[in-house]
One Martini backbone bead per residue (centre of mass of N, CA, C, O) as a GRO file, in nm:
protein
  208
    1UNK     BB    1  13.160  12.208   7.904
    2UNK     BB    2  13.192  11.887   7.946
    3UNK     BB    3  13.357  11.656   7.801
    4UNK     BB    4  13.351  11.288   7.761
    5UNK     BB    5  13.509  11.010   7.671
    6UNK     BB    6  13.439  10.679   7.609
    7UNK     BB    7  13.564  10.382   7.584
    8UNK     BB    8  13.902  10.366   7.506
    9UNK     BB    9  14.126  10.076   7.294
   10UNK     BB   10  14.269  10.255   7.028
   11UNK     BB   11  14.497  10.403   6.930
   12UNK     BB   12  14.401  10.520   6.637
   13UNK     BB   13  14.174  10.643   6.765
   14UNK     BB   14  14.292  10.845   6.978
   15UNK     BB   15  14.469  11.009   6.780
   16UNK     BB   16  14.231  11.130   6.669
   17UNK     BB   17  14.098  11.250   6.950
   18UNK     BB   18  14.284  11.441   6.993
   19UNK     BB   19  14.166  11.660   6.766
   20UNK     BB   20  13.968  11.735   7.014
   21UNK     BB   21  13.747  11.935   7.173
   22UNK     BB   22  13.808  11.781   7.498
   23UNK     BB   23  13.826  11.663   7.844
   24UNK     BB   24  13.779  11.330   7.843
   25UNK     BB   25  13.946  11.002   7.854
   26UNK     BB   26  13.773  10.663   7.870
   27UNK     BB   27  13.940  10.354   8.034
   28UNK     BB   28  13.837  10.039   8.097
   29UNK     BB   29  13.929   9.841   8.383
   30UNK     BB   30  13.684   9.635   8.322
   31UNK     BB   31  13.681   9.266   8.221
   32UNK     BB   32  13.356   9.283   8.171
   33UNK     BB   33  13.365   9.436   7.917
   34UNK     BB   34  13.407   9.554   7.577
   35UNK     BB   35  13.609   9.794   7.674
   36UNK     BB   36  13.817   9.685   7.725
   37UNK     BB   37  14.191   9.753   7.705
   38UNK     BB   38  14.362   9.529   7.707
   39UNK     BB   39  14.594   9.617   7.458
   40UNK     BB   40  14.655   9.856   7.605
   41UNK     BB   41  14.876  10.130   7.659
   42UNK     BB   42  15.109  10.399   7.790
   43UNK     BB   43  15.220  10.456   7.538
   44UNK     BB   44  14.929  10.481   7.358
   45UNK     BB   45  14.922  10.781   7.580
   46UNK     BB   46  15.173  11.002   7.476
   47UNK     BB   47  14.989  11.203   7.292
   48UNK     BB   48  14.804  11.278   7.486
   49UNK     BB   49  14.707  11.565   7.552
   50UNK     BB   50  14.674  11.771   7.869
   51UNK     BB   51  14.381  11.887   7.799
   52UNK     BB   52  14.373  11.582   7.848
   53UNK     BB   53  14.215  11.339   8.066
   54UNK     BB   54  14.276  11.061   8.231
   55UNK     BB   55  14.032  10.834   8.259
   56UNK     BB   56  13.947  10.561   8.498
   57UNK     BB   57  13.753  10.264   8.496
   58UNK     BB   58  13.572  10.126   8.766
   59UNK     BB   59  13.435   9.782   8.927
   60UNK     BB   60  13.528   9.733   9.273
   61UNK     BB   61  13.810   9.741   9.315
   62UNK     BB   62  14.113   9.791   9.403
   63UNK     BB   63  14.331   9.961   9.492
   64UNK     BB   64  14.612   9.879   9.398
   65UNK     BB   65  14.548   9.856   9.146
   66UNK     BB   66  14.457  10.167   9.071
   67UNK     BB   67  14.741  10.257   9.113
   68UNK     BB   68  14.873  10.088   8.906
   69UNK     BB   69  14.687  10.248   8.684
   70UNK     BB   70  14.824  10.498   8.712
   71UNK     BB   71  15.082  10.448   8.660
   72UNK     BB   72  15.091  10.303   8.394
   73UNK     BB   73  14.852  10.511   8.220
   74UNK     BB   74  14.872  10.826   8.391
   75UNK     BB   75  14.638  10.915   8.516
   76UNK     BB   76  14.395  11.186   8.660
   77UNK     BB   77  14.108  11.030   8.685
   78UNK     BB   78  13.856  10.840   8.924
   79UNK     BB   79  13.637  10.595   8.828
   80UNK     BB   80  13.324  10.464   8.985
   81UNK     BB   81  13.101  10.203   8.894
   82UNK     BB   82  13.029  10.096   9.213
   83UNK     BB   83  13.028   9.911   9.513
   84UNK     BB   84  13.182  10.214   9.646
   85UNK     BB   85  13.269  10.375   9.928
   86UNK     BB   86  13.305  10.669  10.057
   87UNK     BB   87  13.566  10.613  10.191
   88UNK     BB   88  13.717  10.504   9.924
   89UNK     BB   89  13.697  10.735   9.787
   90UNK     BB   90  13.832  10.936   9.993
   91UNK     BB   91  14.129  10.793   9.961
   92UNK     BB   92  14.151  10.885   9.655
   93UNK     BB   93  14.095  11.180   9.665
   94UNK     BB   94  14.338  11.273   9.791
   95UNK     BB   95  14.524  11.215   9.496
   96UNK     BB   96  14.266  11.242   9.337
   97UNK     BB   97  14.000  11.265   9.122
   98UNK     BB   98  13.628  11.153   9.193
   99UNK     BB   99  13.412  10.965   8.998
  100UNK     BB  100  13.098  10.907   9.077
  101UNK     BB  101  12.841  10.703   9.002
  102UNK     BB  102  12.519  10.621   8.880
  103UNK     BB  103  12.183  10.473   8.904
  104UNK     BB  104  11.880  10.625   8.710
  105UNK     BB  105  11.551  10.620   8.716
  106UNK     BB  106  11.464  10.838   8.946
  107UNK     BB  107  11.438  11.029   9.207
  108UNK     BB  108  11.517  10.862   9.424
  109UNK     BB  109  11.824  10.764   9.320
  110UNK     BB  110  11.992  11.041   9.466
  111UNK     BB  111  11.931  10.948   9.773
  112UNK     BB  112  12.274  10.777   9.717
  113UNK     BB  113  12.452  11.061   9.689
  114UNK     BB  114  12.460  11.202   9.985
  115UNK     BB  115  12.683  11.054  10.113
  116UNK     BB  116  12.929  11.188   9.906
  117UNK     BB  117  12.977  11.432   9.993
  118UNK     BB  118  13.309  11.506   9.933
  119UNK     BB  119  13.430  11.255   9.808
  120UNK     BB  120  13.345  11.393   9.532
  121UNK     BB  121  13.393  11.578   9.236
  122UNK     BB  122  13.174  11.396   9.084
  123UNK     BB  123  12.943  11.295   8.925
  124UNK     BB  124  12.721  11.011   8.774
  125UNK     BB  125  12.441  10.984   8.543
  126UNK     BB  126  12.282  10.684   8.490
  127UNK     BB  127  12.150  10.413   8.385
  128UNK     BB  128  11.962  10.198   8.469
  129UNK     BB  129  12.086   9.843   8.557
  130UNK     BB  130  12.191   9.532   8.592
  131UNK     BB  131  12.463   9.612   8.501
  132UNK     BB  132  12.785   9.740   8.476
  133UNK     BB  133  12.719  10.016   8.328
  134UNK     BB  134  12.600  10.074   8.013
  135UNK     BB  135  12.334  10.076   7.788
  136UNK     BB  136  12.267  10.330   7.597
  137UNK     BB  137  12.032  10.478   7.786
  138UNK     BB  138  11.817  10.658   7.896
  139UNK     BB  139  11.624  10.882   8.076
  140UNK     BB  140  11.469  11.114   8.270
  141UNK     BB  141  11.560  11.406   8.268
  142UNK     BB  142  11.409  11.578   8.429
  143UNK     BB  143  11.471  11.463   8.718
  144UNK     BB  144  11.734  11.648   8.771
  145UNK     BB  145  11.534  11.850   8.957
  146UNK     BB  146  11.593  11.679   9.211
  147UNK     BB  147  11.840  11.743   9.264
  148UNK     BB  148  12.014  11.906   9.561
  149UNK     BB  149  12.275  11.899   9.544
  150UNK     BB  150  12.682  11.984   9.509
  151UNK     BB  151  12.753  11.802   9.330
  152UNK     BB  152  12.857  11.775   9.025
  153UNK     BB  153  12.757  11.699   8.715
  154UNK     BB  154  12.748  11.382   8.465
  155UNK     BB  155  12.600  11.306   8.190
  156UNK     BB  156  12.459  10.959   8.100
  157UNK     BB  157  12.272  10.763   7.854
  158UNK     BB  158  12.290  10.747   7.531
  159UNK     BB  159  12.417  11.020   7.380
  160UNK     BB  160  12.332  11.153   7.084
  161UNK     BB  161  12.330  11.403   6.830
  162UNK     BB  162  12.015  11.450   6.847
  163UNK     BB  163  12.066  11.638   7.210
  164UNK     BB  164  12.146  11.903   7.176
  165UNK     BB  165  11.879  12.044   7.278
  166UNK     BB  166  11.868  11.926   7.544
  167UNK     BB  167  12.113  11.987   7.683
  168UNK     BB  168  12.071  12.282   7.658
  169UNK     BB  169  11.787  12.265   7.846
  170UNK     BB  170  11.971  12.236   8.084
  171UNK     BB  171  11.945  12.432   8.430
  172UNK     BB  172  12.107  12.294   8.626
  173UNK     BB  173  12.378  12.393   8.828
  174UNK     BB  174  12.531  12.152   8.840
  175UNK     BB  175  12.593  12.068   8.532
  176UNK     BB  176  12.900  12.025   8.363
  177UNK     BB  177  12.823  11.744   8.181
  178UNK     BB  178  12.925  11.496   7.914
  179UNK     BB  179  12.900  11.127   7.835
  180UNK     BB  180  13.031  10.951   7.576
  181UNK     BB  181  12.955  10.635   7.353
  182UNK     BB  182  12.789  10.413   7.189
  183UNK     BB  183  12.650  10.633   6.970
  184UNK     BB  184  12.980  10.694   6.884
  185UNK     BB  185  12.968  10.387   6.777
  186UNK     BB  186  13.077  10.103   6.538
  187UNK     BB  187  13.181   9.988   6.824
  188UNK     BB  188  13.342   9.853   7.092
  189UNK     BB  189  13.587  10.119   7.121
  190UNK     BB  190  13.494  10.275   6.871
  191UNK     BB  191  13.502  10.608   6.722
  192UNK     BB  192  13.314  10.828   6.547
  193UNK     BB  193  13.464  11.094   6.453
  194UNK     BB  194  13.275  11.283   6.266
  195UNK     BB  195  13.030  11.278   6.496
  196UNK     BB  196  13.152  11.399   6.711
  197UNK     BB  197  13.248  11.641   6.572
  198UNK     BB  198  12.927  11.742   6.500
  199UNK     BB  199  12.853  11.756   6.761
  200UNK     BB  200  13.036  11.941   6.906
  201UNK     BB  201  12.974  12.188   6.693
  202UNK     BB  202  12.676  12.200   6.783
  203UNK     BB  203  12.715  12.276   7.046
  204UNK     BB  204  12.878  12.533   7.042
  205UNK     BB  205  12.653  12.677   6.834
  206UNK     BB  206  12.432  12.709   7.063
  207UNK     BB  207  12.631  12.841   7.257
  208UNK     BB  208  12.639  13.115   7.076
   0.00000   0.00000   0.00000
């Protein structure tokens, strides 16, 4: 299972973070959110092993843009949490893997989902809001049994260490992984490493 921790934006957090069995780390590029990467440079993610993919979190960005915080900040993978065309996705896709993301309230909203099929490497699907970006809530899991999709995807929306068993509970063929963040969180973009820590072993001891 993909674990993916997202919104970090201070060095010495990431250095923590660092010493987790994580599969992806998330730097929001978008200056409206409470995450967003502000003073974090590409220096202070040298240290982060390569078994930790650099994951950028965009949102309507330009493409230039994008290009530019590749170079930058080393990037492996892009996320686009806005309203972004399959078409952009795909222009993206040719040169490095891209989540797009979705917001879901019931099960029509994965209808949204069907134009993307091939043009992107993972599917996210999140807590339908009014803003862009993450809620901090659930939906109903439940729902996810409506995906018909071939595009894998990673579960985001509120989850935090209480959700070990209803995660093991989902056995959707798609399902590849979870999006981690404001619930495992002291402050916006601060991650409570010890809490991560708990959650992940908890899940690991599950799965065996």
């Amino acid at each position: 299972m993909i674990i993916k921790v997202c919104g970090m934006k201070y060095p010495d957090n990431i250095k923590e973070l660092n010493k987790l069995p994580i599969d992806l780390m998330g730097m929001i590029f978008y200056d409206k959110s409470s995450r967003y990467i502000n003073g974090l440079t590409g220096y202070d993610l040298f240290e982060v092993p390569q078994r930790i993919k650099l994951t950028g979190v965009f949102v309507n960005a330009d493409i230039n843009y994008i290009a530019e915080k590749i170079v930058q900040y080393g990037l492996d993978i892009i996320q686009l949490h806005g309203n972004e065309s399959p078409a952009f996705c795909n222009e993206l896709n040719k040169t490095m893997p891209v989540i797009k993301a979705f917001s879901i309230a019931d099960a029509s909203d994965f209808e949204q989902a069907k134009q993307y099929e091939g043009v992107a490497d993972y599917f996210l699907f999140d807590t339908k809001t009014t803003q862009y970006g993450g809620s901090g809530q659930k939906f109903d899991w439940s729902i996810l049994a409506e995906y018909k999709g071939n595009t894998p995807f990673l579960l985001s929306g509120g989850i935090s260490i209480d959700d070990v068993e209803a995660i093991k509970e989902i056995k959707h063929p798609r399902f590849a992984g979870i999006d981690l963040n404001s619930r495992f969180e002291t402050e916006p973009g601060l991650k409570d490493i010890e809490l991560l820590q708990q959650f992940i072993k908890a899940l690991n001891d599950e799965q065996d």
